[in-house]
C-alpha positions as CSV (number, residue, x, y, z in Angstrom):
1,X,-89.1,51.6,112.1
2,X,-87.7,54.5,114.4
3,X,-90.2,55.2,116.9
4,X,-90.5,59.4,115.6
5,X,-91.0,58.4,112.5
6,X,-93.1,55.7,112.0
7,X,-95.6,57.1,114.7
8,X,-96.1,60.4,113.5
9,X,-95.5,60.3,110.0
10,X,-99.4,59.2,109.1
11,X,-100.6,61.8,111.0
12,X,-97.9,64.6,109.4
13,X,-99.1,63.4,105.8
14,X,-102.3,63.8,106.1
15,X,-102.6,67.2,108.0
16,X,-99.2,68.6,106.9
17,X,-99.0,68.2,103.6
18,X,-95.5,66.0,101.9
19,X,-93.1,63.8,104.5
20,X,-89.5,63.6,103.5
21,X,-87.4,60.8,104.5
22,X,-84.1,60.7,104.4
23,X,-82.5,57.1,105.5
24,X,-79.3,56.7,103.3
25,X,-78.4,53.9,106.0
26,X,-80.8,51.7,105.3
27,X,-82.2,51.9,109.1
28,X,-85.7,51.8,108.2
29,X,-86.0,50.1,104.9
30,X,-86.6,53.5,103.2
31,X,-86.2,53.9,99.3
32,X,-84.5,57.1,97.9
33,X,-87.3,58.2,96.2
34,X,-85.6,62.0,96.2
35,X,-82.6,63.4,96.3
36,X,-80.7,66.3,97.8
37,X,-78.1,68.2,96.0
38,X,-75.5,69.1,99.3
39,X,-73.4,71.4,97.0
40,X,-76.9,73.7,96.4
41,X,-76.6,74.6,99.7
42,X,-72.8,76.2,98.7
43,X,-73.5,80.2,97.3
44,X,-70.1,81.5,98.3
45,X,-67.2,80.6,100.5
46,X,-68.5,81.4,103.9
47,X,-71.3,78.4,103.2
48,X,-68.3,76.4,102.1
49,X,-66.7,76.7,105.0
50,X,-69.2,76.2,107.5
51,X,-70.3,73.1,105.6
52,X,-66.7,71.8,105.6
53,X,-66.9,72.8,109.4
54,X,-69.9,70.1,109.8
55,X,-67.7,67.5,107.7
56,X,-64.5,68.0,109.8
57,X,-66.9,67.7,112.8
58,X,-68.5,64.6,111.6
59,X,-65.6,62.7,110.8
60,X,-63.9,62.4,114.3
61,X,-64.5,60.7,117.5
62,X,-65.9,63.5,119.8
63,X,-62.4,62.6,122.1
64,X,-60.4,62.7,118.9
65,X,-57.0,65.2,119.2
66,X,-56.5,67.9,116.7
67,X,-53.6,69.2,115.0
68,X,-53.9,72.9,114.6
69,X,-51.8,73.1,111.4
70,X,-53.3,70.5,109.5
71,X,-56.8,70.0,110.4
72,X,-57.3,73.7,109.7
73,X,-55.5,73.6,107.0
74,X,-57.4,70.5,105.5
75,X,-60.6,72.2,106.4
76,X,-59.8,75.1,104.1
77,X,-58.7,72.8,101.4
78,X,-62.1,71.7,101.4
79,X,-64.0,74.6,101.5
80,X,-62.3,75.7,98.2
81,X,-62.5,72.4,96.9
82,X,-66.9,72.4,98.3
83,X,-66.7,76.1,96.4
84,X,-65.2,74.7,93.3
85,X,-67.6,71.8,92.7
86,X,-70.6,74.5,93.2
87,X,-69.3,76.9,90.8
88,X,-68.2,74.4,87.9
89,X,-71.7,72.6,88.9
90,X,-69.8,69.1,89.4
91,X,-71.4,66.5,91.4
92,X,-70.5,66.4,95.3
93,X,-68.7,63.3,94.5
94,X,-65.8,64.6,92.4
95,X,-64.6,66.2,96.0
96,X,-63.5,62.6,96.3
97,X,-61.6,62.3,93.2
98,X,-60.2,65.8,93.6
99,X,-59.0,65.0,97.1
100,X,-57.2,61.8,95.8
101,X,-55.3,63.2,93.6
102,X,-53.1,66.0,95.3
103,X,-51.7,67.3,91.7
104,X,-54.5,68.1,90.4
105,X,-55.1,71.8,89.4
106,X,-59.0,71.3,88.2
107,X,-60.5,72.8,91.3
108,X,-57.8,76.0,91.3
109,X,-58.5,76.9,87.8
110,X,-62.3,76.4,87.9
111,X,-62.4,79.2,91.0
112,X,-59.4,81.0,89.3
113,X,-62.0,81.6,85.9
114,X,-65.0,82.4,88.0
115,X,-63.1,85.4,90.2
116,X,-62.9,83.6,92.9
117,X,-59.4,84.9,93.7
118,X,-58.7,84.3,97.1
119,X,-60.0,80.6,97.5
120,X,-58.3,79.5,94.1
121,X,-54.7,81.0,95.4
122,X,-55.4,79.2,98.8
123,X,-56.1,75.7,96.5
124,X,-52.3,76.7,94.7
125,X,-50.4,77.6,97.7
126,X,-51.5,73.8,99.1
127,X,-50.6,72.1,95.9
128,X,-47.1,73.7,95.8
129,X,-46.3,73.0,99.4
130,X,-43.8,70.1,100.3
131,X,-44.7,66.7,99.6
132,X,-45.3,65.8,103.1
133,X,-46.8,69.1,103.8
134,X,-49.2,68.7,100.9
135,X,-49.9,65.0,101.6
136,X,-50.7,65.7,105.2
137,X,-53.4,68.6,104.0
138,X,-55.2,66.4,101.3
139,X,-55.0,63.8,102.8
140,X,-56.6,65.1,106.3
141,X,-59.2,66.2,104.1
142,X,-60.0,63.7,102.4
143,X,-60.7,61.4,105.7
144,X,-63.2,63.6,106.0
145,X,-64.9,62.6,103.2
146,X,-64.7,58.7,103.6
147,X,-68.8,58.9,103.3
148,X,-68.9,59.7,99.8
149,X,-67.4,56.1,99.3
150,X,-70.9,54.5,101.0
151,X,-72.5,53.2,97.2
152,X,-75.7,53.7,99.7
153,X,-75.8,56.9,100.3
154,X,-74.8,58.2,96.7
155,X,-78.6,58.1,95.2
156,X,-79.4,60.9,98.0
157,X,-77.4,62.9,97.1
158,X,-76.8,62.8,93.4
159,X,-79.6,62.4,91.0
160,X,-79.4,59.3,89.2
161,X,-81.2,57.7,86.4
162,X,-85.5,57.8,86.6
163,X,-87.4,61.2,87.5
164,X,-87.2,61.6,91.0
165,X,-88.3,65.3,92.6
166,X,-84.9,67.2,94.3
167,X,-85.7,68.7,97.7
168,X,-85.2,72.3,98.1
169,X,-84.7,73.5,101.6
170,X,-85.7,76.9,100.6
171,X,-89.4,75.9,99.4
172,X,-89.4,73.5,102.1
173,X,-89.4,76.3,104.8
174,X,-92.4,78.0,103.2
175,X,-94.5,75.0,103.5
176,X,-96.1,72.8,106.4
177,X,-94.2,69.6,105.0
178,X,-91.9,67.1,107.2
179,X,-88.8,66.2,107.2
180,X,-87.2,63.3,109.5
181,X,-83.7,62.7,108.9
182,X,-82.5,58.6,110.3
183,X,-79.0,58.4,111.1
184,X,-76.7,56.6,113.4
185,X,-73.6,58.0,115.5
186,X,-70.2,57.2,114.8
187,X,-67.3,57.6,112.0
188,X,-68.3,56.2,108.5
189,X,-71.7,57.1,108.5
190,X,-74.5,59.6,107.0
191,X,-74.1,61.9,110.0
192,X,-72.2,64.5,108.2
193,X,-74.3,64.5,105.3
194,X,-77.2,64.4,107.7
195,X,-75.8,67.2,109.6
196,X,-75.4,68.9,106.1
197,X,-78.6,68.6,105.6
198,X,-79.9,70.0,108.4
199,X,-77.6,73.2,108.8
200,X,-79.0,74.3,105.0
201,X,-82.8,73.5,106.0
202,X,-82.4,76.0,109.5
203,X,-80.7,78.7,107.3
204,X,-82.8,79.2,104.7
205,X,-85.4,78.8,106.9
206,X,-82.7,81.8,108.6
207,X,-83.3,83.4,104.7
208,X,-86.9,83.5,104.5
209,X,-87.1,85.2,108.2
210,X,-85.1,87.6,107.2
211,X,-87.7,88.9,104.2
212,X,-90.8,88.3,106.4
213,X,-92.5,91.2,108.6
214,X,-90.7,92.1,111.9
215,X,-87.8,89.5,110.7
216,X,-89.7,86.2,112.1
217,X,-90.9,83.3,110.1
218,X,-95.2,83.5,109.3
219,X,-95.2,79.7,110.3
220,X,-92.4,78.9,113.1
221,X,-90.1,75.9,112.0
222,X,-89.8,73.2,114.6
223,X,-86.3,71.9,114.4
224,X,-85.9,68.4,116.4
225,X,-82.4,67.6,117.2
226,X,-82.7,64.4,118.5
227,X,-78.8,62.7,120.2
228,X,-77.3,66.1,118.4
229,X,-74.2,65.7,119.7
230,X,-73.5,62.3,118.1
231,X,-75.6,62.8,115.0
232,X,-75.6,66.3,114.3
233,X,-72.4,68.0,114.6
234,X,-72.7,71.9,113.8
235,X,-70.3,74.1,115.5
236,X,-71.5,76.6,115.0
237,X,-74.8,76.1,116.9
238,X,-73.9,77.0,120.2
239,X,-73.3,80.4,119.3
240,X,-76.7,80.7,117.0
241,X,-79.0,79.2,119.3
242,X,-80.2,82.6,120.3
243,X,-80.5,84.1,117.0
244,X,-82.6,81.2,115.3
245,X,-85.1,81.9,118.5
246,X,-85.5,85.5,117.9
247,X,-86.1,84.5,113.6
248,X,-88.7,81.6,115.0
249,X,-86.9,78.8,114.1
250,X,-87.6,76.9,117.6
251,X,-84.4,74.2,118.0
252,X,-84.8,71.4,120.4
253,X,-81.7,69.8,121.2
254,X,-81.9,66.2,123.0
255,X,-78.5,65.1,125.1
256,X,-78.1,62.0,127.0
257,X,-75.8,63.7,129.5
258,X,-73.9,67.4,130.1
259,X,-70.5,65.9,129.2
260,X,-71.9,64.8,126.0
261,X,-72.5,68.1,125.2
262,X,-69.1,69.1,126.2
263,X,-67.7,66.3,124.1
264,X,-69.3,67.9,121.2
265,X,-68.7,71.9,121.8
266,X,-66.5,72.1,124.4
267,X,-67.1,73.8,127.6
268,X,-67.4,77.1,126.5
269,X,-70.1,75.5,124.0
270,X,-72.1,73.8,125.7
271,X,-72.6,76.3,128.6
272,X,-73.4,78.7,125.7
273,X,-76.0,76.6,124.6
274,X,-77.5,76.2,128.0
275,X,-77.7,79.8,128.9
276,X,-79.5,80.4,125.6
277,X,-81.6,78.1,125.6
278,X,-85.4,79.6,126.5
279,X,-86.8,75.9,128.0
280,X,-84.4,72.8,129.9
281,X,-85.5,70.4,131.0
282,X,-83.8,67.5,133.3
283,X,-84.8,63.8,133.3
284,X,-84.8,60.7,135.1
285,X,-80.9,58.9,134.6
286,X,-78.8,61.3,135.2
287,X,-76.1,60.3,137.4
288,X,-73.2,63.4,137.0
289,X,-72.3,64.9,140.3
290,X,-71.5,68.3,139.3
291,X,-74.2,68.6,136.5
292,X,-76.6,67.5,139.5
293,X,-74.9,70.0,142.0
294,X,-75.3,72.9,139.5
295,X,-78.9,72.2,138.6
296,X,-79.4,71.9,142.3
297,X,-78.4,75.5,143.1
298,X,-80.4,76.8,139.6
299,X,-83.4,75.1,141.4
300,X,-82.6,77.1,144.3
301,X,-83.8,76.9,148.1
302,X,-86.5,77.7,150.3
303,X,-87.4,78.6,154.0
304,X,-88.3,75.5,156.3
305,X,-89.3,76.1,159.9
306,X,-88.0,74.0,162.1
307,X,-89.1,73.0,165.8
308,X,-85.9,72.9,168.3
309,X,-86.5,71.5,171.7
310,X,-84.1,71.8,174.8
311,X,-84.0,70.8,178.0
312,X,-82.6,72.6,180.9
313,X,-81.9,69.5,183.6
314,X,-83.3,72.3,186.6
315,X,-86.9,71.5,186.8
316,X,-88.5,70.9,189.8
317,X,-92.2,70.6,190.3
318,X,-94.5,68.5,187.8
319,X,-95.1,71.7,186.4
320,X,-91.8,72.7,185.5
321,X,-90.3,70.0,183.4
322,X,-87.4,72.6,182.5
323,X,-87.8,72.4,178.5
324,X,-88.3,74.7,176.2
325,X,-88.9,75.5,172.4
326,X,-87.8,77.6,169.9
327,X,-88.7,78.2,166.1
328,X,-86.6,79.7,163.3
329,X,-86.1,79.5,159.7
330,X,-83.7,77.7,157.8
331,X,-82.9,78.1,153.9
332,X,-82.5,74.2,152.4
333,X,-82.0,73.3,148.7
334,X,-85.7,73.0,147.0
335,X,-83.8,69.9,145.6
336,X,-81.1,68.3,146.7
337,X,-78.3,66.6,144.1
338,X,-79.6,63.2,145.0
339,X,-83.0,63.5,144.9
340,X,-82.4,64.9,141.1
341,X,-80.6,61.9,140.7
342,X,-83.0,59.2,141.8
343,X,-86.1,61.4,139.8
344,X,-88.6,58.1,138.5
345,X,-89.6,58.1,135.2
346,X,-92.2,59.9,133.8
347,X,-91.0,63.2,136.1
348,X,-89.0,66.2,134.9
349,X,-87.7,69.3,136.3
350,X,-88.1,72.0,133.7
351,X,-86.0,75.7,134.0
352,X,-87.7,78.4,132.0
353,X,-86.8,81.2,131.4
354,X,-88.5,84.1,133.8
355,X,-90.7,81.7,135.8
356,X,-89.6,79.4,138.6
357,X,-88.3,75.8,138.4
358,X,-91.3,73.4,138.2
359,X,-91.3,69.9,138.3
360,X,-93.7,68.1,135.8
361,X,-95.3,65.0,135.0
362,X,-94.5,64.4,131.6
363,X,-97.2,62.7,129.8
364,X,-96.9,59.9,127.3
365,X,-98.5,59.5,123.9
366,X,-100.7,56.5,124.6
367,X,-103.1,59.1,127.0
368,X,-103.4,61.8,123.9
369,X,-106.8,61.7,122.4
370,X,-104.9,61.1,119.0
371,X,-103.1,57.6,120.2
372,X,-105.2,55.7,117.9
373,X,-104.2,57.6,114.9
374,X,-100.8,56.8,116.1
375,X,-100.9,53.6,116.3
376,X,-102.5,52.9,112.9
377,X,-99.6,55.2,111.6
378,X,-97.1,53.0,113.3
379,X,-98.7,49.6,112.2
380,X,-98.8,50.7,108.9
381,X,-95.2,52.2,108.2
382,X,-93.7,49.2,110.2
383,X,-95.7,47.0,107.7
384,X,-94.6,48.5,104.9
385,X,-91.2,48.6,105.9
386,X,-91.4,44.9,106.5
387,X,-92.4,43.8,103.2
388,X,-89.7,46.4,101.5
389,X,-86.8,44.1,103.1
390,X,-85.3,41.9,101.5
């Protein structure tokens, strides 16, 4: 079992309340027991679109080129098409069927009856484009929705046969419950559903700040974004990171390296989500010379006195050995790019906002007074896991 999970999930059940695991991948062995209903998550078009932001995200290599006529286009085909299958309550996986067949009209009429003008003339202007213009569209779009052909993933998201309990993101974030979401990187995964899920968990969690005294959540919402940039592609995150923080939703966002980052936000991104970010923190591995140099100059410098020593050649007597010493200050780098480089493991240097750079000893679960009860979590979930495979 994945190390976050298996370790803490004892201990989250029985002081936290319900754990919620989603694994529509099969990486852990875990059953869907619950489902999640991606399309409750869709109120109006500006939640379709940013959910068919994450799935445009999610369905490229973070190198991938765009096309600026298409890919935009395509994503707006499937917002109205995301906007469609909320309103006529369809399951998510008609998108599919809607996006294979460029003629039909089903999704335009359903937002045409229910006054949603705009989107349902948008859904008509692309179905009465050229054949190649209309092909190139729908069928951009529906690459991004190659996941919804995984049979795997389907009970997760729909709600099959039996009685199994829907999870609602919006009475999750007024409990103490648990949610850890397994997912691998790459194209033809659960990462954008993954992603989906997450982006609806933060803003209602967004929602319920807003009604709550002085505009903060009662209970802040820890939100762990572990490898974000490969599993959770929102692009809009750069640009919120600040306004979650002042709402206490406290994001954590794990990278392996700055150009990962940049792969996944660009630039501008990334150095957006660097300034906002209250806490960052710099491990052992990295090995990129301008990240380094950069960090190296945040760290900033400090005074050294240093000892000089010359001598003259024109002494005489035993007395007089002609040298002489002198003693200034010199302003050197508190840390130079290759010393951050070669940090050992188990050593940090963490930037905070307001305060000094400091570098820590980062301390490992096994020395907590609670590693016992971690251990039994982890024996026990790995078990259970075992026996579940087939």
């Amino acid at each position: 079992m994945m190390p976050s999970t298996s370790r803490l999930r004892g201990l989250r059940l029985r002081t936290n309340g319900a754990v919620w695991v989603f694994d529509p991948q099969n990486i852990i062995g875990e059953p869907a027991t619950w489902w999640w209903n991606p399309l409750s998550y869709v109120t109006g078009i500006a939640q379709a679109e940013e959910m068919a932001a994450l799935f445009a995200a999610s369905s490229k290599d973070a190198d991938a080129r765009t096309d600026a006529y298409f890919d935009t286009a395509a994503s707006n085909y499937l917002a109205c098409l995301l906007l469609a299958a909320a309103t006529g309550n369809e399951p998510i996986t008609t998108l599919y069927r809607w996006a294979s067949n460029p003629d039909d009209e089903t999704p335009a009429l359903i937002l045409r009856m229910a006054g949603h003008t705009g989107p349902a003339t948008t859904l008509f202007a692309i179905i009465a484009l050229s054949e190649r213009q209309r092909d190139g569209v729908i069928g951009t779009a529906a690459k991004m929705l190659t996941w919804l052909t995984n049979p795997d993933l389907l009970p997760w998201i729909t709600p099959g046969a039996g009685e199994r309990p829907e999870f609602r993101p919006d009475a999750f974030v007024r409990s103490t419950q648990t949610l850890y979401l397994v997912s691998m990187e790459g194209r033809g995964t659960a990462r954008a559903i993954a992603a989906a899920l997450t982006v609806a968990v933060v803003r209602a969690g967004e929602q319920y700040a807003s009604h709550s005294p002085g505009g903060r959540l009662p209970v802040p919402l820890m939100v762990i974004l572990d490898e974000a940039a490969n599993v959770v592609r929102w692009p809009d995150l750069p640009d919120l990171y600040s306004h979650f923080g002042s709402r206490g939703i406290v994001i954590s966002t794990f990278l392996q390296s700055w150009n990962q980052g940049v792969a996944a936000w660009g630039r501008d991104g990334m150095e957006k989500l660097w300034s906002a970010a209250n806490l960052r923190v710099i491990g052992a591995g990295i090995a990129q010379a301008d990240f380094l140099t950069n960090t190296s100059r945040l760290i900033g410098d400090h005074d050294v006195v240093r000892h000089d020593t010359s001598t003259s050649g024109k002494g005489g007597g035993i007395f007089d050995s002609g040298r002489s010493t002198s003693t200034r200050l010199q302003r050197e780098s508190i840390f130079e790019p290759g010393e951050l480089a070669s940090l050992p493991r188990g050593r940090a240097v963490m930037l905070s906002s307001g305060a000094p750079a400091a570098l820590v000893e980062l301390r490992h679960w096994s020395t907590c007074d609670y590693a016992d009860q971690v251990r039994a979590s982890e024996t026990y979930y790995t078990n259970l896991a075992t026996q579940k495979a087939p």
